[in-house]
VEXTIMAR-227624 format. One record per residue (C-alpha): residue in three letters; x, y, z. Coordinates in pm, whole numbers, padded with zeros to 5 digits, always signed. Example, Ala and Ser with C-alpha at 12.3 -4.5 7.8 and 13.67 -1.06 7.14 Angstrom:
2
ALA+01230-00450+00780 SER+01367-00106+00714 
! end
This chain:
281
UNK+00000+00000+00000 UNK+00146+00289-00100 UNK+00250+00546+00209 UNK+00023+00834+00306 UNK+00344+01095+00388 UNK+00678+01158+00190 UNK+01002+01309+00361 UNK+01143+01541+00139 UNK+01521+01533+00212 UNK+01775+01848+00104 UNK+02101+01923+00123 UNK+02063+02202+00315 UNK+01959+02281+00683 UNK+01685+02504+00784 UNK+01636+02667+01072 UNK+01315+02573+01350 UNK+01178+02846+01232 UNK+01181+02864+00907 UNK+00900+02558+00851 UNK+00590+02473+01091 UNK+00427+02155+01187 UNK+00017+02284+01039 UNK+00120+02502+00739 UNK+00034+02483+00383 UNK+00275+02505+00144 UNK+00311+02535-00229 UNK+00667+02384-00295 UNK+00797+02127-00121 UNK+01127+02183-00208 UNK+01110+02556-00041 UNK+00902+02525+00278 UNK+01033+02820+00424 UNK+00868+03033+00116 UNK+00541+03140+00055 UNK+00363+02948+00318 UNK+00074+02985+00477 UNK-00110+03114+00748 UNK+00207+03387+00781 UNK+00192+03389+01142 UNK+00162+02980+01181 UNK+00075+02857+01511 UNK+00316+02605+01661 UNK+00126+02283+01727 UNK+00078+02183+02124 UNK+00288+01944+02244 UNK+00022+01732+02311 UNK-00088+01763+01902 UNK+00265+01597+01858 UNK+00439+01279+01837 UNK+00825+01320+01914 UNK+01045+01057+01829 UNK+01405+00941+01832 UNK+01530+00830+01488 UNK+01781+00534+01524 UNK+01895+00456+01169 UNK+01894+00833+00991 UNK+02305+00781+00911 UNK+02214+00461+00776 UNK+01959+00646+00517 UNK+02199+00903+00490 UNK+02501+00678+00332 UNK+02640+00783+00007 UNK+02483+00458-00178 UNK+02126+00634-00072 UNK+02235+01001-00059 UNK+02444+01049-00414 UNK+02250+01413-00439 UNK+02401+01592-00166 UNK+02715+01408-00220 UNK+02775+01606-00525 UNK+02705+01902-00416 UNK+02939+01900-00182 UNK+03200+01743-00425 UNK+03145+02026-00675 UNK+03408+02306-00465 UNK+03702+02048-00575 UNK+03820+01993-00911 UNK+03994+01698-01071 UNK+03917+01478-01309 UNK+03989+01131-01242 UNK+04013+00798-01429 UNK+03948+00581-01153 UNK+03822+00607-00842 UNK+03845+00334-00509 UNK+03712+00491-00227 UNK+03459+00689-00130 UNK+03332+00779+00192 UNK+03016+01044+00313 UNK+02862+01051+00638 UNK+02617+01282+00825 UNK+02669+01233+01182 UNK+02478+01377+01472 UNK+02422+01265+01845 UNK+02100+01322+01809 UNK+01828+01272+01519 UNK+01426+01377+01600 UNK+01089+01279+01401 UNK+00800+01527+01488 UNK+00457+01460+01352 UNK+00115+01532+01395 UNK-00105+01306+01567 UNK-00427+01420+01406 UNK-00301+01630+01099 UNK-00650+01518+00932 UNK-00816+01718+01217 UNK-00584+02041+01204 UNK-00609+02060+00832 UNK-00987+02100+00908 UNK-00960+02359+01140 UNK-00703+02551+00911 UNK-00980+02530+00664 UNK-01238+02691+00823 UNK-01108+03041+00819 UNK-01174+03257+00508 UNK-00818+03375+00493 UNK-00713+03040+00453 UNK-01017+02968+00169 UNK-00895+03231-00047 UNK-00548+03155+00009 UNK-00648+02828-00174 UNK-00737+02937-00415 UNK-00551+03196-00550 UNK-00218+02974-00484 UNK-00438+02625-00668 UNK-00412+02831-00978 UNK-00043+02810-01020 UNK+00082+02579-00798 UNK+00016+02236-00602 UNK-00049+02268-00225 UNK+00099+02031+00067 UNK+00056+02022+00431 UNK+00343+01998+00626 UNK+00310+01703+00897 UNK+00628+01679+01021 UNK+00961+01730+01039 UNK+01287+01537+01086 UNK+01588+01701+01266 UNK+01972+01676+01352 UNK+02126+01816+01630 UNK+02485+01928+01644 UNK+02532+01760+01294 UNK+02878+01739+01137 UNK+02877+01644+00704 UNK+03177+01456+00625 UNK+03266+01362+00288 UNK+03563+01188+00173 UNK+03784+01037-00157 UNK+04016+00824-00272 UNK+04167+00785-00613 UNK+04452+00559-00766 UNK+04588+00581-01083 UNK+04605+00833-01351 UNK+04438+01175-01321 UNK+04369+01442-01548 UNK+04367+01778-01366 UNK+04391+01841-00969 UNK+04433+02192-00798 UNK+04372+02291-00404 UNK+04099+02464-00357 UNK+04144+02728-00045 UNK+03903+02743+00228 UNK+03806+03064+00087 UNK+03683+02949-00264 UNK+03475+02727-00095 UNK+03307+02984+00090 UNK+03292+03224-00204 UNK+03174+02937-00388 UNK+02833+02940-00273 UNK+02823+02714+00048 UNK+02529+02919+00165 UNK+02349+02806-00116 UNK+02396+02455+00052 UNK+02340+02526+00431 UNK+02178+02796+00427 UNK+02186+03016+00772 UNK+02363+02727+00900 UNK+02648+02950+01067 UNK+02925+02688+00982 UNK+03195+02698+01193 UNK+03430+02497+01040 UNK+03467+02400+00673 UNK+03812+02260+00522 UNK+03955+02091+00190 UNK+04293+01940+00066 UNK+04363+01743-00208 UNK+04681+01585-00235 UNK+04867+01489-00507 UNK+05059+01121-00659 UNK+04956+00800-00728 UNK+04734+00825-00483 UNK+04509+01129-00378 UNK+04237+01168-00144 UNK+03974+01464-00050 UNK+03799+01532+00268 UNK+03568+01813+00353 UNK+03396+01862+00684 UNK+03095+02127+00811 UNK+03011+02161+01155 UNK+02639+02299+01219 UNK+02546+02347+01567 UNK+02179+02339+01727 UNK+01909+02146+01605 UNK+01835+02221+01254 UNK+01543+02096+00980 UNK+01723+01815+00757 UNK+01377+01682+00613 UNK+01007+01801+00596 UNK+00711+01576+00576 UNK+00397+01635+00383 UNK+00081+01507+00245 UNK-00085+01630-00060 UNK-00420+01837-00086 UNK-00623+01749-00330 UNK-00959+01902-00472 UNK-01294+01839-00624 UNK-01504+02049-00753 UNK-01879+02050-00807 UNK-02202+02235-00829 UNK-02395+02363-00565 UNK-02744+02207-00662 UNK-02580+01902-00538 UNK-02555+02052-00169 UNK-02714+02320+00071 UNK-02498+02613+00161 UNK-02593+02576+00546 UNK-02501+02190+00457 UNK-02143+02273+00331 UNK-01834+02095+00553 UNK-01576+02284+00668 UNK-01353+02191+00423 UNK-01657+02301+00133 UNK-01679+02629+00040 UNK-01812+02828-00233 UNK-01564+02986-00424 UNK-01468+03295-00408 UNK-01298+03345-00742 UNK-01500+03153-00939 UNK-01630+02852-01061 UNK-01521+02650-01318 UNK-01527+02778-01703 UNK-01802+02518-01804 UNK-01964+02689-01460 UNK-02060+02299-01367 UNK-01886+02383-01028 UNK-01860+02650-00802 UNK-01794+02430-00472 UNK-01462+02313-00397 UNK-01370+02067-00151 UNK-01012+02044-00033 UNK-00909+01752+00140 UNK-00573+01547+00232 UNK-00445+01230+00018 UNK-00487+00927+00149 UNK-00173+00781-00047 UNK+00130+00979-00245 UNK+00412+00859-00490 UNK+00733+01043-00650 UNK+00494+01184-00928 UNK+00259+01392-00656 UNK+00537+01582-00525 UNK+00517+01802-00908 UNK+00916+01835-00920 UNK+01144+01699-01078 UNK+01352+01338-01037 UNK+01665+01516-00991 UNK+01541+01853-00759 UNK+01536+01657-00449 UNK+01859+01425-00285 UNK+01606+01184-00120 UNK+01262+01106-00055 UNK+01160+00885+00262 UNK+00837+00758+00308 UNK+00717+00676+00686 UNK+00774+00305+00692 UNK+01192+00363+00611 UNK+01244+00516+00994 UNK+01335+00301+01243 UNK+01219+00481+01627 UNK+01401+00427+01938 UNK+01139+00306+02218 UNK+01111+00516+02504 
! end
């Protein structure tokens, strides 16, 4: 059966409060933009389910996580014929699954409010729309990525500390306030490259959503004092053919690769719920 939530997982770390647990968004692959309500309120503790996550490095290998392996690999250049070793690790003393207990129910409430209704609907004309449900977290997380190479290579140069910077690591960890970033490539018959960040605090490696979807129909098939919370008539409009002028937003029950709207190569990984293994406590 296929899972009801996806984990969307970057290579880049977002701050706490950049993303809410409860908000609608229309990109999954930019939370932090464009989300809605403005002002989101933090679920209650009680609304939440918070989890330790025992096997994150394990999903976070560089067999599974080749995306954010290359970004990283991009600030050194060299073009080798053969390559032995490789090495990538994320590692953190502490990884943390939050998710809503009733997101079915909060989505509901979120709908009842006109701001929200209209919201809707003007975004539903360009974009998809998500709900966020959760979030997975590091804490104190250190990327470490690592080469080796034998035999014959084509070009090789040292890269300063520097040119990394300048290079656009913001781009990857993004308000991350790295404290520590270093390269070296060495040269022979045998080379190797390392690069380390440090990141500290708890930070937002991967955001979990379900899809809304829609469905539209007329209102001779239901009573305006009859209309669900989640039923509205539209503010902007019915539909062209004007066979529908209620829409009805609800969560999936079930999402694949294809919901998420972007494309294979825009994300590093995606995790669906049943890939986490939970420490009991």
């Amino acid at each position: 059966m296929p899972p009801s939530t996806l984990t969307v997982i970057r290579g880049a770390f977002l701050d706490l409060e950049e993303v809410a647990i409860g908000c609608l968004v229309p990109d999954v692959l930019n939370p932090g933009q464009d989300y809605w309500p403005e002002k989101p309120v933090p679920p209650r503790p009680d609304q939440l389910t918070k989890r330790t996550i025992e096997n994150l490095r394990e999903l976070f290998s560089a067999e599974k996580h080749i995306g954010l392996r290359t970004k990283l690999t991009h600030f050194f250049s060299g073009d080798f014929v053969h390559k032995t070793e490789s090495k990538f690790e994320i590692k953190t003393p502490k990884s943390t699954g939050y998710f809503l207990k009733q997101p079915r129910s909060m989505f509901l409430r979120l709908c009842k409010e006109e701001n929200t209704k209209k919201w809707i609907e003007e975004t539903l004309r360009d974009s998809p729309i998500f709900f966020v449900v959760g979030l997975v977290t590091v804490t104190h997380a250190e990327v470490e990525d690592g080469e080796s190479h034998s035999k014959a290579y084509k070009t090789s140069a040292e890269v300063p500390v520097s040119s990394i910077i300048s290079s656009g690591i913001a781009d990857i960890f993004p308000n991350a306030n790295v404290l520590d970033v270093g390269g070296a490539v060495s040269l022979g018959d045998m080379s190797r490259r390392s690069s380390s960040f440090f990141v500290p605090g708890e930070r937002v490696i991967g955001v979990q959503y379900r899809k809304v979807h829609f469905h539209l129909f007329s209102e001779n098939k239901v009573g305006e004092a009859t209309l669900k919370p989640n039923q509205w008539t539209m503010f902007l409009g019915g539909d062209r053919a004007g066979s529908g002028n209620i829409l009805e937003a609800d969560l999936q029950d079930s999402m694949d690769l294809e919901d998420l709207e972007v494309s294979d190569d825009a994300f590093d990984m995606i995790l669906d719920e049943d890939e986490f293994v939970f420490k009991d406590e």
